[in-house]
C-alpha positions, 0 to 999 in steps of 0.5 A, a space after each residue: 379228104 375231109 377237112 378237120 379244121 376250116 379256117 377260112 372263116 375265121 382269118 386271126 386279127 392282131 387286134 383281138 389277140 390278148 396281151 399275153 398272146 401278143 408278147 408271147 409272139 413278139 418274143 418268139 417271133 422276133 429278135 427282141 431283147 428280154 429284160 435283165 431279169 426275163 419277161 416274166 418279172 417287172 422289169 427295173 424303173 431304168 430299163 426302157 428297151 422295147 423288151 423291157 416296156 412288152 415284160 412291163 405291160 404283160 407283168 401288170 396285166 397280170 398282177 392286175 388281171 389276177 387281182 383278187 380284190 374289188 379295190 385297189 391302193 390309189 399309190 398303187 394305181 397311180 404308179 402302175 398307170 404312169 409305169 404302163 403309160 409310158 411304157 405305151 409311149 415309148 412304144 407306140 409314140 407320144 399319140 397313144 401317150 396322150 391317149 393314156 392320159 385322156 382315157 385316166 381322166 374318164 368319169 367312169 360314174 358319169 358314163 355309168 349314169 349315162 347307160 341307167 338313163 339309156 337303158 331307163 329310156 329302153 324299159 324292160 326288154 323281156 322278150 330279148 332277155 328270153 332269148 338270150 337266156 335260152 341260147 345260153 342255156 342251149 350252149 350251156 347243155 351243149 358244152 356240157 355234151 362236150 365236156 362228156 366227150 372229149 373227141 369233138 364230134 368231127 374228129 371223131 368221124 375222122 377217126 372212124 374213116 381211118 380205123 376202118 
């Protein structure tokens, strides 16, 4: 029998499962108790149960994920940082709180510097940008391929076998 889907290449790793994914299956995988107003809204400053700091993280992630502006309100930030750092802290323990506090004092400008000077260093990599650029644009013509038939070519000998 063929197999549809081989997954022996690809085992799922935890640490690269987006937040929303992994408070979806903590959620539904585990007894957790959901915030007074559920996990899809910022829970109150109050509420610190476990539940309570997953909805937190996953609400930020959102409303920042999603923002629709180049900059944001310093207050803003501020509070949304403190309100995540210690949601982070009382989750995984003072070591990630203090990781929290050490990643927000980050001169962002000064590493920006740092990878102009880098790649300053390198010059220009024509040939690398040319083959970059035309796997992108294979992948591009293959997806597009793709999107003109829905039925992936594999499933589609499939259903061959099995209509004949």
């Amino acid at each position: 029998m063929a197999v549809v889907f081989d997954v022996s290449d690809i085992l799922p790793n935890s640490k690269t499962f987006d937040v929303t994914l992994m408070i979806c299956l903590i959620r539904n995988l585990t007894s957790i108790n959901p915030p007074i107003n559920g996990f899809d809204s910022l829970p109150l400053p109050g509420e610190t149960t476990p539940g309570s700091d997953l909805a937190r993280i996953k609400w930020y992630r959102n409303v920042l994920g999603h923002h629709d502006s180049t900059t944001i309100d310093i207050a803003y930030f501020n509070t949304a940082w403190r309100d995540i750092s210690d949601a982070v802290g009382r989750l995984g323990g003072q070591a990630m709180y203090h990781q929290c506090q050490e990643i927000k004092e980050v001169n962002l400008d000064r590493l920006r510097m740092e990878l102009l000077d880098i790649t300053n260093q390198l010059g220009p990599c024509p040939v690398l940008y040319d083959e970059l650029m035309a796997s992108f644009l294979a992948e591009q013509v293959e997806v597009r391929k793709g999107l003109k038939d829905p039925i992936q070519p594999n499933i589609r000998g499939i259903l061959c076998l099995l209509i004949q």
